[in-house]
C-alpha positions in Angstrom: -85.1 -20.3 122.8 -80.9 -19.8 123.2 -79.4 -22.9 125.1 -77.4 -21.7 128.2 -74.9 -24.2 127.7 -71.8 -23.9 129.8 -68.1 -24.6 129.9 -65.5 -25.3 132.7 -62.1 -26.1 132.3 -59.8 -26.6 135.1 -56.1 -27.1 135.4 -54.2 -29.8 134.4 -51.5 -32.4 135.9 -47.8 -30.6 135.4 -47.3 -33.9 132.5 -50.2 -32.0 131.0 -49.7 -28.7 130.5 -47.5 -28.1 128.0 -50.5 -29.3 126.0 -53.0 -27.0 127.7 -52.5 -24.4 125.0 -54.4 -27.1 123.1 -56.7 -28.2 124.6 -58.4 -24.3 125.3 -58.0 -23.7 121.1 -60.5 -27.3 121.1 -62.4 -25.7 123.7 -62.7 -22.8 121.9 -63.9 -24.2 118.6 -66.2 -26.5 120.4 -67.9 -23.2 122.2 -67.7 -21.3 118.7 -69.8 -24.3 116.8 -72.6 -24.2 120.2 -72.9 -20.5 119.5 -72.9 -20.5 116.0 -75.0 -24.1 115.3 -77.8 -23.9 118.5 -77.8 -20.1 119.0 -76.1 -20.7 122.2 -74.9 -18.6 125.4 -71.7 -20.2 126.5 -70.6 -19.5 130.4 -67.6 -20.2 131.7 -67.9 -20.4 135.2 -64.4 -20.2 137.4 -65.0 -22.6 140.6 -61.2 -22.8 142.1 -60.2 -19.4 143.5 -57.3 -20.3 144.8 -54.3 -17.8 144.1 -52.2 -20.4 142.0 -55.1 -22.0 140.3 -55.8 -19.4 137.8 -59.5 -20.4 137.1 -60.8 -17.6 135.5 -57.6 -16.7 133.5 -58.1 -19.8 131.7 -61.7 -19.5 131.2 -60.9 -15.6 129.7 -57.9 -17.2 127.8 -60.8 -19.6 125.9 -62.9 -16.6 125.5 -60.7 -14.8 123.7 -59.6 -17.8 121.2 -63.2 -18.0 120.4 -64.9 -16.2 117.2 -68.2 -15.7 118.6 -66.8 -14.2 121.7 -70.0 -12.0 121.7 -72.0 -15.4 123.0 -69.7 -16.3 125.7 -69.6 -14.7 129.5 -67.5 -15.7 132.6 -69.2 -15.7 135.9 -67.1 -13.2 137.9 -67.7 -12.9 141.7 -67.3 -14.8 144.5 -70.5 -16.9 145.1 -71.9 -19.0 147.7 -72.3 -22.8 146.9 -76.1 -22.9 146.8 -75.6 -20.2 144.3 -73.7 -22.2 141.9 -75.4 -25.2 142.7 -78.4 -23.4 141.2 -76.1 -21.5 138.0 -75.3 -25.2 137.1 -79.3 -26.3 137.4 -79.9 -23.6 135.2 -77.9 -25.0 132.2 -79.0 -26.8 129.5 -75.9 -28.8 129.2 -72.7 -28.8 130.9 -69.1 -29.6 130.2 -66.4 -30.0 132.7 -63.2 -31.5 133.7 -64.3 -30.3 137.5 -65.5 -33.2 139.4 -67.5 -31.2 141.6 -69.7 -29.0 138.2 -70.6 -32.3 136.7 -71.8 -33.9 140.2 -73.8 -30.2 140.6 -75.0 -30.4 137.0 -76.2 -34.3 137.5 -78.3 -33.7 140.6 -80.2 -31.4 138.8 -80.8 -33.7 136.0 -78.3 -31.4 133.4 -77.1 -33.0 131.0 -73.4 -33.6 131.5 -70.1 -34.2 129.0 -67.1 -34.9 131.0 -63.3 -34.3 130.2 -61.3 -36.5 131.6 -57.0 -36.7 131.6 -54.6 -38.9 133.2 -54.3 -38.1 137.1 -58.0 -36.8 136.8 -59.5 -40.4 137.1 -62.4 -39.7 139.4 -63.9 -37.9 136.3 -64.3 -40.7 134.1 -65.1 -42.9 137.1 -68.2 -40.6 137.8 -69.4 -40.6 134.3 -69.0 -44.4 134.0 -71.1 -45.0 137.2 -73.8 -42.8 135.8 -74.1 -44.2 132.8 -72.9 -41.4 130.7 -69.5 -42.9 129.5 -70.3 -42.1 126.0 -70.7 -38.7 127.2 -67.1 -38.3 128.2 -63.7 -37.8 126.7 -59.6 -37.6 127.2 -58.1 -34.5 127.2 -55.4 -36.0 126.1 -57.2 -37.6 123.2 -58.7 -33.8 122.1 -55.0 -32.4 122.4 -53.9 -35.5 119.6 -56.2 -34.9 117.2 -57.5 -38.5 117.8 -61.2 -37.6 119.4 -63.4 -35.1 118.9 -65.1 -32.7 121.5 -68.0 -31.5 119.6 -68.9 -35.3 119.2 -70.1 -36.4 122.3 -71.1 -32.8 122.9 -73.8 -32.9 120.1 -74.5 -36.3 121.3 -75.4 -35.3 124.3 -77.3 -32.5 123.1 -79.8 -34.8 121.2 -80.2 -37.0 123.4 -80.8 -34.3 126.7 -84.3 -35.0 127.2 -83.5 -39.1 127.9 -79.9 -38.1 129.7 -82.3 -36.0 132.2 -84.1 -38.9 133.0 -81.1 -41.1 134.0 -79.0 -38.7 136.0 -82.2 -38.1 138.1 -82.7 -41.8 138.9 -78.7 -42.7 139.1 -78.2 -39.9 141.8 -77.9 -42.8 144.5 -74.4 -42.9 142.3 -73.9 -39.2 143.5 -74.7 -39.6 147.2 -72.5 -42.9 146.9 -69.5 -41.2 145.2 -70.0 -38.7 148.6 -69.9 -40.9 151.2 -66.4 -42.8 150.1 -65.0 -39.6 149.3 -65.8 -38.5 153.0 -64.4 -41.8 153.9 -61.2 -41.1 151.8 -61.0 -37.4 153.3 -61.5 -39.3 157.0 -58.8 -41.9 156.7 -56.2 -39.1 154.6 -56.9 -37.0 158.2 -56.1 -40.1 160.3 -53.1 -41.1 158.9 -51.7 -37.7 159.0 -53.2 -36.2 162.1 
């Protein structure tokens, strides 16, 4: 049976992105080795559709780098949350720099590798507190040739039966995470309102 693994890549801090170019060739190869090693489907799901933040570009941009472009789809649509809440618990393993896809993913027990760059902290900080730090790199790493993406990727791969396990009992982590971000959002509105 094909693994449904998906990809999401959003956009970078401005001291990132002349690298970006980059970072979507490693993206690339990484989704051209799933298709080509596991027989997999690759999905790129856009979740920012904002009118500067050029989410699906991107995710078509990465499609078209790759070889095995046949395996690859972008969602395309506008969908509810519930609906992507249940697109990511219908993966098999999922990659993201979006905060939000790898907290969807881990509440229902997905497998999760997590790309992390400088200004994009909260990522890494997730990962940590759920135990999947081994499970998540630096973009800025990938861009320098100095760590791998398909690494921790086929780690995570071998190891997604035990990974499934414990992101279902570390999602007190998740509701955690929620509440000080509500706190954060609460106090930001009171200093400024």
């Amino acid at each position: 049976m094909p693994a449904r693994l998906r990809f999401k890549l959003n956009l970078l801090p401005a001291s990132f992105r002349r690298d970006f170019p980059k970072l979507r060739k490693a993206m690339a190869r990484a989704a051209d080795r799933l298709a080509e090693e596991l027989n997999a489907r690759v999905m790129f799901i856009p979740m920012d559709d904002a009118p500067n933040s050029r989410d699906d570009e991107v995710c078509r941009d990465i499609v078209d780098l790759m070889r095995r472009r046949e395996r690859a789809a972008v969602l395309r649509g506008q969908i509810g949350v519930g609906e992507v809440i249940g697109v990511y618990a219908s993966m098999d393993l999922v990659i993201s720099m979006r905060f939000h896809g790898l907290v969807f993913a881990a509440l229902s027990g997905v497998p999760i590798v997590g790309i992390h760059s400088r200004g994009q902290e909260k990522v890494r900080r997730l990962m940590d507190g759920l135990g999947q730090e081994a499970f998540c790199v630096s973009a800025e790493e990938i861009v320098a040739g100095g760590e791998s993406l398909t690494d921790p990727i086929e780690k995570a791969w071998s190891n997604r039966i035990s990974i499934r396990g414990e992101l279902r009992s570390r999602v007190h982590v998740l509701r955690r995470a929620a509440l000080d971000m509500n706190r954060q959002v609460r106090r930001w509105c009171e200093e400024r309102l």
